[in-house]
MINU-719041 format. One record per residue (C-alpha): x, y negated, z negated; residue in three letters. Coordinates in steps of 0.1 Angstrom, whole numbers, plus 5000, padded with zeros to 4 digits. Example, Ala and Ser with C-alpha at 12.3 -4.5 7.8 and 13.67 -1.06 7.14 Angstrom:
BEGIN
+------+------+------+-----+
:    u :    v :    w :  aa :
+------+------+------+-----+
: 5123 : 5045 : 4922 : ALA :
: 5137 : 5011 : 4929 : SER :
+------+------+------+-----+
//
This chain:
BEGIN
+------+------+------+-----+
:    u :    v :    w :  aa :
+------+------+------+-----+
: 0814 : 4566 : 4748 : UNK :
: 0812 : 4597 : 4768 : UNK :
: 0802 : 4632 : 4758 : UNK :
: 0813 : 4644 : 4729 : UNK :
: 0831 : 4678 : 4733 : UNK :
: 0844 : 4701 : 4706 : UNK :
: 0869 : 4734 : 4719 : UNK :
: 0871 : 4763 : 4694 : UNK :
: 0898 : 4784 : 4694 : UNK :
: 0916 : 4756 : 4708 : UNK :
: 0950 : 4775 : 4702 : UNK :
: 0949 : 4803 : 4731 : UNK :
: 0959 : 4797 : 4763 : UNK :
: 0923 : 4792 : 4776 : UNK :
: 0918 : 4766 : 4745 : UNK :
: 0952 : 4746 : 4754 : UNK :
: 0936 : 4747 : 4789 : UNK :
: 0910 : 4732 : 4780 : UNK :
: 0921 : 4706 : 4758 : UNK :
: 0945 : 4696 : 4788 : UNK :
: 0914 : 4695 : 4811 : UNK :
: 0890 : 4674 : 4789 : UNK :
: 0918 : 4652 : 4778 : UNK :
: 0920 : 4639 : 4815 : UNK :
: 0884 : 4640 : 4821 : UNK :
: 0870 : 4607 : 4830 : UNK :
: 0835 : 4613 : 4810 : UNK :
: 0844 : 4638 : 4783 : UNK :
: 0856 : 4629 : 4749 : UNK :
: 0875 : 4656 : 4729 : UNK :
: 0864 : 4651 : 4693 : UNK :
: 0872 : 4680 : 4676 : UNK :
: 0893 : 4712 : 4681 : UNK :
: 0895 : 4743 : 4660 : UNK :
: 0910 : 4776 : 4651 : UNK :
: 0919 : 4804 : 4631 : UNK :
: 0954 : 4812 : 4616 : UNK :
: 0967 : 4774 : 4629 : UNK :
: 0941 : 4751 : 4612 : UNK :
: 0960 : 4726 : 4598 : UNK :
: 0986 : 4727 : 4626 : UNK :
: 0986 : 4695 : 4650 : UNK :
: 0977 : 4702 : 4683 : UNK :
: 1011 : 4694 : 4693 : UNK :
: 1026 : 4720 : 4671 : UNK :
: 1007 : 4749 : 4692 : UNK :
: 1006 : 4735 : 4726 : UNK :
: 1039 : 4709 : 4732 : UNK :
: 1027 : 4704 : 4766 : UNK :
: 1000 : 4680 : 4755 : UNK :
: 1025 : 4653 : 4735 : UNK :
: 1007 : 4625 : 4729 : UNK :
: 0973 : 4642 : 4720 : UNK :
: 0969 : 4633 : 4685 : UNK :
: 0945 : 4660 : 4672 : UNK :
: 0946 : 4681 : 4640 : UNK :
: 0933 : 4716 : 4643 : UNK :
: 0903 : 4724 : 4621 : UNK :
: 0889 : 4755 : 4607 : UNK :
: 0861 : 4771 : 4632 : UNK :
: 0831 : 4759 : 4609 : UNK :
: 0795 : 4753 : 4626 : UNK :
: 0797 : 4721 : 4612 : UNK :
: 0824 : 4707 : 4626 : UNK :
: 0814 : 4717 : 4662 : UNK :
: 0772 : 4707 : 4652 : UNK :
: 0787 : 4665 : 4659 : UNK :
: 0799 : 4675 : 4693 : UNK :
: 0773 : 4673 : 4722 : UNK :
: 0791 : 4698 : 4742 : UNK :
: 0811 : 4729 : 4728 : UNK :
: 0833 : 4751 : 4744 : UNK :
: 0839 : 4785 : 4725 : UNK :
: 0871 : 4800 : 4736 : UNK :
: 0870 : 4834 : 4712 : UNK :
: 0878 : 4866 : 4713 : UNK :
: 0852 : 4892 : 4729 : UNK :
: 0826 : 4898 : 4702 : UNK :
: 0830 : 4867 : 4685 : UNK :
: 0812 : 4841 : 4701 : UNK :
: 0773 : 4850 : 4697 : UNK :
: 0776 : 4846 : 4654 : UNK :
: 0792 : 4810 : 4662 : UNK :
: 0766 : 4801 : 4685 : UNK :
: 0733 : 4812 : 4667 : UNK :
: 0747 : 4786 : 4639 : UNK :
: 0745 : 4757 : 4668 : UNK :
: 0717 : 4731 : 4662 : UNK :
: 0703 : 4737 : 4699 : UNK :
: 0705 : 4702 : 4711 : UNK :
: 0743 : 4715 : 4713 : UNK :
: 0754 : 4729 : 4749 : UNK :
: 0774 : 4760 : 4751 : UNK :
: 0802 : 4771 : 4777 : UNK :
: 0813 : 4809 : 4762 : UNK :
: 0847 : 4816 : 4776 : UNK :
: 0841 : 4850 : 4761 : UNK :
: 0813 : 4881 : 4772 : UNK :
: 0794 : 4882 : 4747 : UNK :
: 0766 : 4864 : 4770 : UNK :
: 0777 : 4875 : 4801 : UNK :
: 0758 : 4911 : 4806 : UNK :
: 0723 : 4915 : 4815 : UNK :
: 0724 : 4954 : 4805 : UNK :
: 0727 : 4962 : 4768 : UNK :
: 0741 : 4999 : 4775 : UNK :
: 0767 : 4985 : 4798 : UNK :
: 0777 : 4962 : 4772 : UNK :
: 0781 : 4988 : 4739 : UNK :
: 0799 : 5013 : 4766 : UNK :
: 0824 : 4984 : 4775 : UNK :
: 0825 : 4959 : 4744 : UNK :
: 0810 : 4982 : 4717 : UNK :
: 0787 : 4966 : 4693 : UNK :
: 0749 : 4954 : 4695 : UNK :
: 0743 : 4931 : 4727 : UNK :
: 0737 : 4896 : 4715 : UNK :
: 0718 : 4889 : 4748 : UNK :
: 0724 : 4872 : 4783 : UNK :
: 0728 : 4833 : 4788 : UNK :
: 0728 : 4813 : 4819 : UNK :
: 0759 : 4830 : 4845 : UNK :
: 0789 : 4805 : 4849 : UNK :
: 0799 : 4813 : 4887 : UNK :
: 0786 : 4780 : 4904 : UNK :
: 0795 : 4796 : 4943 : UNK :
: 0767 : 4822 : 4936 : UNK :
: 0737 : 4817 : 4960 : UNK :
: 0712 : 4791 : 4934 : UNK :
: 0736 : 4792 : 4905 : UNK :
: 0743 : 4754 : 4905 : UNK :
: 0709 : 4749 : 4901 : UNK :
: 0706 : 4772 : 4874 : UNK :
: 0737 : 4761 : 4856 : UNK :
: 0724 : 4723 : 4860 : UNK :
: 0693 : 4731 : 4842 : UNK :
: 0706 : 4756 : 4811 : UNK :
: 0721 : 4743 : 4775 : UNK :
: 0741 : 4778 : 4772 : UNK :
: 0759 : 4789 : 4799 : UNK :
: 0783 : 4825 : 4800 : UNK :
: 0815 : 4817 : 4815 : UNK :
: 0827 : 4845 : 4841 : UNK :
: 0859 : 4863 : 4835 : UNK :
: 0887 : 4861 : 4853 : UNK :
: 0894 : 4892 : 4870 : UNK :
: 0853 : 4890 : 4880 : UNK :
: 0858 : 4856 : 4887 : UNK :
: 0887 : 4869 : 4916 : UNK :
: 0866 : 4899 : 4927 : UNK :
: 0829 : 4884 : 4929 : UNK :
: 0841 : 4856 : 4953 : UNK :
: 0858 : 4881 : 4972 : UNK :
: 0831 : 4905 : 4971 : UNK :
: 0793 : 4891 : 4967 : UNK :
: 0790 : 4872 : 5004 : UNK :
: 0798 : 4903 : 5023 : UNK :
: 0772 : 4927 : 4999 : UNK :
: 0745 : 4897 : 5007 : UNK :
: 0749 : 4893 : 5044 : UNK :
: 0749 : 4934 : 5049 : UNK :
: 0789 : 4927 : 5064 : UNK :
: 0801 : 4952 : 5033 : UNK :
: 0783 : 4984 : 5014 : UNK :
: 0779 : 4983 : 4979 : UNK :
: 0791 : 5015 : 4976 : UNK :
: 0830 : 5025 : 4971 : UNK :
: 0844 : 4992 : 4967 : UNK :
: 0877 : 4996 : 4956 : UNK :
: 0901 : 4969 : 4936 : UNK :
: 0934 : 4965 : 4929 : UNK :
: 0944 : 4934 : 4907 : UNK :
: 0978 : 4919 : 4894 : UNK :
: 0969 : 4896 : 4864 : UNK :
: 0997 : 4875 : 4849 : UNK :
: 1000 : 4878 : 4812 : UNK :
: 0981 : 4847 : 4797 : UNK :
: 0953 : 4871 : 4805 : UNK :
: 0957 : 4892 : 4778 : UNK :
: 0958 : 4863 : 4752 : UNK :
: 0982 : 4844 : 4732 : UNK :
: 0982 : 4873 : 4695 : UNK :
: 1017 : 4886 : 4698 : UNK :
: 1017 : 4922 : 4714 : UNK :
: 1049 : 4946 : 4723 : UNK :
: 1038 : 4956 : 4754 : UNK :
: 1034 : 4915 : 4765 : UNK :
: 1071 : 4910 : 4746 : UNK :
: 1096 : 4891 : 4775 : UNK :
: 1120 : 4920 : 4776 : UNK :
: 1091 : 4949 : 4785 : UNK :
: 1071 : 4925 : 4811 : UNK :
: 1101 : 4911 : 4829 : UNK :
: 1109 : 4936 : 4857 : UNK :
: 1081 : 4953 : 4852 : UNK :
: 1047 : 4966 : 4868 : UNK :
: 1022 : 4985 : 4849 : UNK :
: 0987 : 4992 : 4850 : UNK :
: 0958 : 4994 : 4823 : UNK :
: 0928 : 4999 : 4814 : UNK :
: 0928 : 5021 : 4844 : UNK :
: 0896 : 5030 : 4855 : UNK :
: 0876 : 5014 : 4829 : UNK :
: 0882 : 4978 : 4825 : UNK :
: 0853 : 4959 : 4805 : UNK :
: 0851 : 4932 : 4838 : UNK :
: 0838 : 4964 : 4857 : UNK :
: 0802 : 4956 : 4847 : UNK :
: 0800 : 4923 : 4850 : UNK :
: 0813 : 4926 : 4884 : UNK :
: 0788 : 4945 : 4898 : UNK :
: 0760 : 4928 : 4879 : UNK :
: 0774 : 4897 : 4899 : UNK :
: 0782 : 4910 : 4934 : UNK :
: 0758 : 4943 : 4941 : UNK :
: 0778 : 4963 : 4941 : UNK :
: 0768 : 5005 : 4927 : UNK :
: 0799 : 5020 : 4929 : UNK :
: 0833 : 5002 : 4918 : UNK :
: 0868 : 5016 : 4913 : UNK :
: 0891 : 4990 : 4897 : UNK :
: 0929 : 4993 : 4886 : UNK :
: 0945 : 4962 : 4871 : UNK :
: 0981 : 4956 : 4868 : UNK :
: 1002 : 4937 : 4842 : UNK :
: 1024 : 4912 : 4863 : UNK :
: 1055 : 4898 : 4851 : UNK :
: 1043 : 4864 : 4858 : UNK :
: 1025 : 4841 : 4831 : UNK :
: 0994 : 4830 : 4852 : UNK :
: 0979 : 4841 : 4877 : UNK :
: 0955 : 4871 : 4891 : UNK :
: 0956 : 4885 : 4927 : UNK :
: 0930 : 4910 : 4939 : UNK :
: 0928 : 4934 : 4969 : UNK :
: 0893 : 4941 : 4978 : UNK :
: 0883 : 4974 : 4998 : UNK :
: 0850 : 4979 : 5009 : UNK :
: 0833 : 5000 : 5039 : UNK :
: 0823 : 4980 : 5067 : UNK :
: 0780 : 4985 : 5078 : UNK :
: 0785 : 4962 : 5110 : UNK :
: 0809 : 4945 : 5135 : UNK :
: 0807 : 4912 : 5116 : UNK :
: 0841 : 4896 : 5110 : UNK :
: 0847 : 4892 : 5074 : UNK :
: 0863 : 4859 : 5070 : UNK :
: 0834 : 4846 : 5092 : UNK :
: 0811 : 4854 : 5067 : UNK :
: 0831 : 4845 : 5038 : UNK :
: 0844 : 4808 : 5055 : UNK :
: 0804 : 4807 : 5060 : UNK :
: 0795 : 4814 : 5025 : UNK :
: 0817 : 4786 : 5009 : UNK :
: 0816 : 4758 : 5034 : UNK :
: 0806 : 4735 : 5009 : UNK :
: 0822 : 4748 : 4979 : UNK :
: 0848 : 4724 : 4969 : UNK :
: 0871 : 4752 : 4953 : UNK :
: 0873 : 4780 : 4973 : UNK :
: 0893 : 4778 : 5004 : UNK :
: 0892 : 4807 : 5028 : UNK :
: 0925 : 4805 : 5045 : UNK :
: 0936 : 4801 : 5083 : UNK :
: 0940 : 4830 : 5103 : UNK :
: 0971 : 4849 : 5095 : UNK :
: 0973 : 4831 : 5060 : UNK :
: 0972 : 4855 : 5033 : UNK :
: 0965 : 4840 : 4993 : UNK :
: 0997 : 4839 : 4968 : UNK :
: 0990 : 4832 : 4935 : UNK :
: 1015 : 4802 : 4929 : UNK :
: 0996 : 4779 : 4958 : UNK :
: 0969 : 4780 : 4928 : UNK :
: 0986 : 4774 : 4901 : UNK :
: 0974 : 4745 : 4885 : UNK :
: 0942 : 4743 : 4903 : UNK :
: 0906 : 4750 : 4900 : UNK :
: 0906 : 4771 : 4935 : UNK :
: 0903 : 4802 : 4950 : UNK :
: 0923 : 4812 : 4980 : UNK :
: 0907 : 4841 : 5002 : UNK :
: 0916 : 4861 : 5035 : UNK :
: 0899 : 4890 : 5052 : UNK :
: 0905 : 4913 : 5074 : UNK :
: 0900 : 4949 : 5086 : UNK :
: 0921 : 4975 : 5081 : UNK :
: 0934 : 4993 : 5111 : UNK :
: 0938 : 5031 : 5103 : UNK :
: 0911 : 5034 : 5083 : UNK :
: 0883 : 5004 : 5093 : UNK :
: 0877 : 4992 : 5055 : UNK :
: 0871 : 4951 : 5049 : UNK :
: 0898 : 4940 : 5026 : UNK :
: 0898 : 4907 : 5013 : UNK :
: 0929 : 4900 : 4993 : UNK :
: 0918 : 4867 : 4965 : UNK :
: 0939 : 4842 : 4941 : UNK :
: 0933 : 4819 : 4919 : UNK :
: 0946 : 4807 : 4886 : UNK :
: 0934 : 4825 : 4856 : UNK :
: 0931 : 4801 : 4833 : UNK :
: 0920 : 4778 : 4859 : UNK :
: 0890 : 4789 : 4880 : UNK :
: 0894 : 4821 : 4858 : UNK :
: 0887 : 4802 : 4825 : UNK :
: 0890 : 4768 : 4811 : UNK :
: 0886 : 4751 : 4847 : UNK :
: 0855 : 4768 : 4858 : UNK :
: 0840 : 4762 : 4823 : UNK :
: 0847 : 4727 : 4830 : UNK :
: 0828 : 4728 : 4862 : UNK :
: 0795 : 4748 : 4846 : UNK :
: 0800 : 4715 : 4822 : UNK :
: 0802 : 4692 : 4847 : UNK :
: 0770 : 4709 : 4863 : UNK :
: 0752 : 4707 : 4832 : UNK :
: 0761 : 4673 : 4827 : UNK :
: 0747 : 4660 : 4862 : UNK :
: 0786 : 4650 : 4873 : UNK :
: 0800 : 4664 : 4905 : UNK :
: 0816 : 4698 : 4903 : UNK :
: 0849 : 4684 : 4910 : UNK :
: 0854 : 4661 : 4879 : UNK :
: 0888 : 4658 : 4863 : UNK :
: 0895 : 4693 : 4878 : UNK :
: 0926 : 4697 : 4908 : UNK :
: 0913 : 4714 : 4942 : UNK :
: 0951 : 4714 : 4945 : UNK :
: 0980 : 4736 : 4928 : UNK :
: 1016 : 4730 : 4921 : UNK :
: 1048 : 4741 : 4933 : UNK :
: 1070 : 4751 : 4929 : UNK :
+------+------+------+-----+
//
């Protein structure tokens, strides 16, 4: 018997993510997964692409996720931090959500609204000692996906003095299993197909987190709506403080991470090579008329965006390499 793992809110995207993750994971057990309007509902019902994985849905009670050794909460923002506090602490924790994510309370009422619940363990092993710190915590925050994108784009070239933390512009193209599976007119086939549009423009709740993670002070993001239903691709602008190359640094930073690949000269990241995958595709250059670093990142978001890094933190936590039952590779086409 392997480790017991329960997913709540097993009926999103993330959640049917996961469920497909830990169902092929050589030492994790799925023993329970729950939710909210679909209790009741075989997991088939909700997610056809796992046929075969005979699983009822259950109500999201404490109870039922207290028998697991593991849990994954896959909730909306907000929701996480009430289910958690009723988790005998022998249980460990991977939060999908932000409720654990901030360290700043203000930063978190301005974003999220609400009182802070507090600041767990961050899920983002490719930060310099987070491996170590993820190895050793029972509740780990999972990273969001569009911070997920911009912080491994970002955070090497703030910590080698290659970049300045000041004036880092983003723009970021997010498929739409970002914004969740509740049904929504503005996500409806006929408005997304065709169709780019921006959001949250100028304040997007990631914004924080982002800069709590890289160093950066000043941050101007502007995310798009793709008409795609997975994916995220970031461009990264930042003002250069020396003559270091870029994608030196960056192919420096991650030599040994098994899941983020800084391409080959010339290569520039597309979001279907990670589809699929756990990995992160990177390229840098400078731009020629006006000097700026931009480093252009892709990865899946419900892959190294969500459920897929969670499952690494897990892995982490559970003393297993980094890699198992996750892809380095995507599909195509």
């Amino acid at each position: 018997m392997g480790v017991r793992v329960a997913v709540a809110g097993a009926s999103g995207y993330a959640g049917g993510e996961l469920l497909r993750l830990i169902a092929g994971h050589p030492e994790f057990d799925l023993v329970a997964a729950t939710a909210h309007t679909q209790a009741g509902s075989p997991v088939t019902a909700v997610h056809p692409q796992l046929a075969g994985l005979d699983l009822t849905l259950a109500q999201t009670d404490p109870a039922t996720l207290a028998d697991a050794d593991l849990v994954f909460l896959a909730l909306p923002h907000g929701q996480s931090a009430a289910l958690a506090a009723q988790l005998p602490a022998s249980v460990k924790v991977v939060d999908l959500g932000a409720d654990f994510r901030l360290r700043d309370a203000d930063a978190w009422a301005r974003y999220y609204g609400g009182p802070h619940a507090g600041t767990w363990t961050y899920g983002l092993p490719e930060l310099p000692g987070q491996r170590a710190r993820i190895a050793a915590a029972s509740r780990v925050a999972n990273t969001g996906c569009y911070a997920a994108t911009i912080t491994l784009a970002l955070a090497p070239l703030i910590a080698a003095g290659v970049a300045s933390p000041d004036d880092v512009v983003v723009v970021a193209a997010s498929g739409t299993s970002g914004a969740g599976r509740a049904a929504k007119a503005h996500l409806l086939g006929s408005e997304v197909m065709g169709d780019l549009s921006p959001y949250k423009v100028g304040a997007h709740q990631h914004v924080p987190e982002i800069k709590q993670a890289t160093g950066a002070t000043s941050l101007s993001m502007t995310p798009v709506l793709a008409p795609m239903p997975r994916g995220i691709l970031a461009t990264v602008t930042a003002v250069p403080t020396g003559a270091a190359d870029p994608r030196e640094v960056l192919a420096a930073a991650y030599a040994d991470a098994p899941f983020v690949h800084v391409l080959p000269p010339g290569a520039w990241p597309h979001t279907a090579a990670t589809a699929g995958s756990n990995s992160c595709h990177l390229q840098a250059g400078v731009d020629a008329d006006s000097g700026r670093i931009i480093v252009v990142s892709a990865l899946d978001n419900l892959g190294k965006g969500a459920a897929g890094q969670a499952v690494q933190c897990a892995n982490l936590m559970y003393g297993l390499a980094e890699t198992t039952g996750l892809s380095v590779y995507g599909v195509a086409p």
